[in-house]
Structures are given as structure tokens and as C-alpha cells.
VODOVEX-369602 format. One line per field, with one value per residue (C-alpha): residue number from 1; x, y, z. Coordinates in nm, 2 decimals, always signed. Layout:
BEGIN
nr <- NUM, ...
x <- X, ...
y <- Y, ...
z <- Z, ...
END
This chain:
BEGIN
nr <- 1, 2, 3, 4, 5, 6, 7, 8, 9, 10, 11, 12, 13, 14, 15, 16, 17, 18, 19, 20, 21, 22, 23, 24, 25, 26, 27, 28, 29, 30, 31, 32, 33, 34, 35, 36, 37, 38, 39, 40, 41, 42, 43, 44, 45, 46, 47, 48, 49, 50, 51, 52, 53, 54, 55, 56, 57, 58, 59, 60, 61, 62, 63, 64, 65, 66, 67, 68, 69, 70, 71, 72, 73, 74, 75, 76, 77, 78, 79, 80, 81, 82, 83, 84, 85, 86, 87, 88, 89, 90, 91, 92, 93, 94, 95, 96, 97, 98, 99, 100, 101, 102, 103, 104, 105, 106, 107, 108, 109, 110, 111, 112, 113, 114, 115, 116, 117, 118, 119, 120, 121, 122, 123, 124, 125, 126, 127, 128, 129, 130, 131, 132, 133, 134, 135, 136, 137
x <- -2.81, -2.62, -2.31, -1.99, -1.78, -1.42, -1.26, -1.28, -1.62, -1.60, -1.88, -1.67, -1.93, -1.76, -1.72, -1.77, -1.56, -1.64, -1.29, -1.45, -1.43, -1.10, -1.00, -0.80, -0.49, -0.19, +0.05, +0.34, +0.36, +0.36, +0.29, -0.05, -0.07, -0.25, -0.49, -0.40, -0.68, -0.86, -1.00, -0.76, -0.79, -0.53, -0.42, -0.44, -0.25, -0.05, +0.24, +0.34, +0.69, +0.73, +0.77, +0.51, +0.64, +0.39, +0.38, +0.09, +0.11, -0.05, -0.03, -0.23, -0.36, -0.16, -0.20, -0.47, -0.53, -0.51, -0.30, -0.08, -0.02, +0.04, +0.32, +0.49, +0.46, +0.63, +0.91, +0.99, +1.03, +1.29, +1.50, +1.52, +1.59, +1.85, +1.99, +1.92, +2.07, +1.73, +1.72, +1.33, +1.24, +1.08, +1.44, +1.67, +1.46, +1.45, +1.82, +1.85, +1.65, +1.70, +1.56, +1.39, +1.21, +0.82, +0.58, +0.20, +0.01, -0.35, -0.56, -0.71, -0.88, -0.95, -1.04, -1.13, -0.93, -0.57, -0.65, -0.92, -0.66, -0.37, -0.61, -0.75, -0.40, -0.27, -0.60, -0.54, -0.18, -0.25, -0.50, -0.30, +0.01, +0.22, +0.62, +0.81, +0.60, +0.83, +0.52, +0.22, +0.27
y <- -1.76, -2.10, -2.14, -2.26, -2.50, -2.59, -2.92, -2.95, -2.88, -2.50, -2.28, -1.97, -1.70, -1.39, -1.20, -0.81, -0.65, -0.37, -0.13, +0.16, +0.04, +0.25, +0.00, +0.17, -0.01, +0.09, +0.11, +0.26, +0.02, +0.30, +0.19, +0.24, +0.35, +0.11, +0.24, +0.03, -0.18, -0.02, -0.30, -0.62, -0.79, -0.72, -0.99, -0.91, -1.17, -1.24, -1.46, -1.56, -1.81, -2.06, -1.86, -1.65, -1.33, -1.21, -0.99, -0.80, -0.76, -0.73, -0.83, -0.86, -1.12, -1.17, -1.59, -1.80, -1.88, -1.64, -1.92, -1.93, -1.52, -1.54, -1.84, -1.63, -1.27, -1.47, -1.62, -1.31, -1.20, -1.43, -1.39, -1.01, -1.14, -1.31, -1.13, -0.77, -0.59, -0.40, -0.32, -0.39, -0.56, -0.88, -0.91, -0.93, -1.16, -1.41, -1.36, -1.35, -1.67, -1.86, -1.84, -2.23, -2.11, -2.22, -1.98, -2.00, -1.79, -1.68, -1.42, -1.16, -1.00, -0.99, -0.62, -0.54, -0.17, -0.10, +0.25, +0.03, -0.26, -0.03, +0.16, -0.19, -0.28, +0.02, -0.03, -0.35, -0.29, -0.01, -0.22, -0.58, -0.41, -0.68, -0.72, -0.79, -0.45, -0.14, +0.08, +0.22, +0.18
z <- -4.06, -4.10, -3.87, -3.97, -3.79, -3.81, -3.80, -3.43, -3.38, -3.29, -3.44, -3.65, -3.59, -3.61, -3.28, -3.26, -3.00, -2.82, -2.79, -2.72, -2.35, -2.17, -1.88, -1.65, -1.52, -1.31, -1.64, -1.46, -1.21, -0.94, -0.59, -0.46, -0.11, +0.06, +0.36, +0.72, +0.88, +1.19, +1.27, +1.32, +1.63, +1.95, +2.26, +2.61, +2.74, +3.11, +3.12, +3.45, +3.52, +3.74, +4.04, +4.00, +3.83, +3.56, +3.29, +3.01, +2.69, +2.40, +2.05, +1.70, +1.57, +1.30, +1.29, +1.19, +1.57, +1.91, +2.10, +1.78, +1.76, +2.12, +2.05, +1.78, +2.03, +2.33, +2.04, +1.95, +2.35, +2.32, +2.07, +2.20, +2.59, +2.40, +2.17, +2.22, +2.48, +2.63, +3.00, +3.04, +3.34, +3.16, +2.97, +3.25, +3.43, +3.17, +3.12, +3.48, +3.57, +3.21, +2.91, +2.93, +3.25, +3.23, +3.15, +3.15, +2.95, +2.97, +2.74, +2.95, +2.61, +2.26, +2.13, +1.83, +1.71, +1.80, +1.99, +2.19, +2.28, +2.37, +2.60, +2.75, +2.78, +3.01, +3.23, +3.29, +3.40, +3.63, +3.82, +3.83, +3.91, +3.71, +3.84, +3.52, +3.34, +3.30, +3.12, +3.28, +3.63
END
């Protein structure tokens, strides 16, 4: 069989095509439920100010780094101190004391699985007995 080929070079062999193939897309556009992770990594972490008052929390890792998710969790602290009117002990105290006061932050944990963490997390605060916690104690 010779081939043809068109001015630019390209052979012209006929190509069969198969449509007997039923490809299945989402036509309607309907949503698609999508199934949550189980398995996303959680923050154990301590803050503790300048004069010693310290508080647990916990977070996901949502960023590409821990010490970056734990940067964006204590941001959004706050912007709540500040602008939310919540009565939880960490709150007042950083609306009491200032919200530039110097915190130091450690991680305690990484756990894998957000029943695990939370779990971790209450443990943790039942045993260290933190000051600015309203939960658990």
C-alpha cells in the first residue's frame, strides 16, 4: 500500500474510528459529592505569651509546611480576639494584655486522622492543665 502525503509532509492515510465506544461524562453538570479525607494531618501545638500563660490547640494541615499552618491557625486567633466578640479565655486575655503580646509556639504532635488528633488533643489538655483553655478541663 503506497502512502500519500500532503504538501506539508503529513502522510493522508485514512483513519478508522472506533464510535462504538460510550464514554461516560457528567453531561448535566450535576455536582458530584465528593467523599472527605480521613486521613489529613492535625497540629498539636502550645502557645505560651510572654508571661507564661499557655494554651493547646490543634489544627490541620492545611499549608505546604506545619510551622506555616500553625502561622495561618494563630492569624486567624487573631482576627477573632479582635474582632469577634467571644468570651473564651484565650480571647480576653489577648484583648486584655494586647494583641502584639509575644507568643512562642511549639508542636506537641502531628497525628494522622481527625478522630485520632481531637482525642490526642483533649489528653493532652487534661494532663498539662493549660490557663488560657476553656474545653476539657
Amino acid at each position: 500500500m503506497s502512502q500519500k502525503y500532503n504538501k506539508t509532509g503529513a502522510s493522508q492515510i485514512p483513519t478508522q474510528i472506533d464510535r462504538s465506544l460510550d464514554w461516560h461524562y457528567n453531561k448535566s453538570m450535576e455536582k458530584t459529592k465528593r467523599t472527605a479525607r480521613r486521613d489529613s494531618n492535625f497540629i498539636i501545638y502550645e502557645a505560651v505569651s510572654a508571661t507564661g500563660e499557655n494554651y493547646i490547640g490543634l489544627t490541620r494541615k492545611t499549608q505546604s509546611t506545619v510551622l506555616k499552618s500553625l502561622k495561618e491557625r494563630w492569624r486567624k486567633h487573631l482576627s477573632r480576639a479582635r474582632n469577634e466578640d467571644r468570651a473564651w479565655r484565650l480571647y480576653e486575655y489577648m484583648r486584655a494584655e494586647g494583641l502584639e503580646v509575644t507568643w512562642e509556639h511549639r508542636v506537641l504532635a502531628i497525628v494522622r486522622g481527625r478522630a485520632e488528633a481531637y482525642a490526642l488533643e483533649r489528653t493532652v489538655v487534661k494532663e498539662q492543665r493549660p490557663t488560657l483553655n476553656d474545653q476539657y478541663c
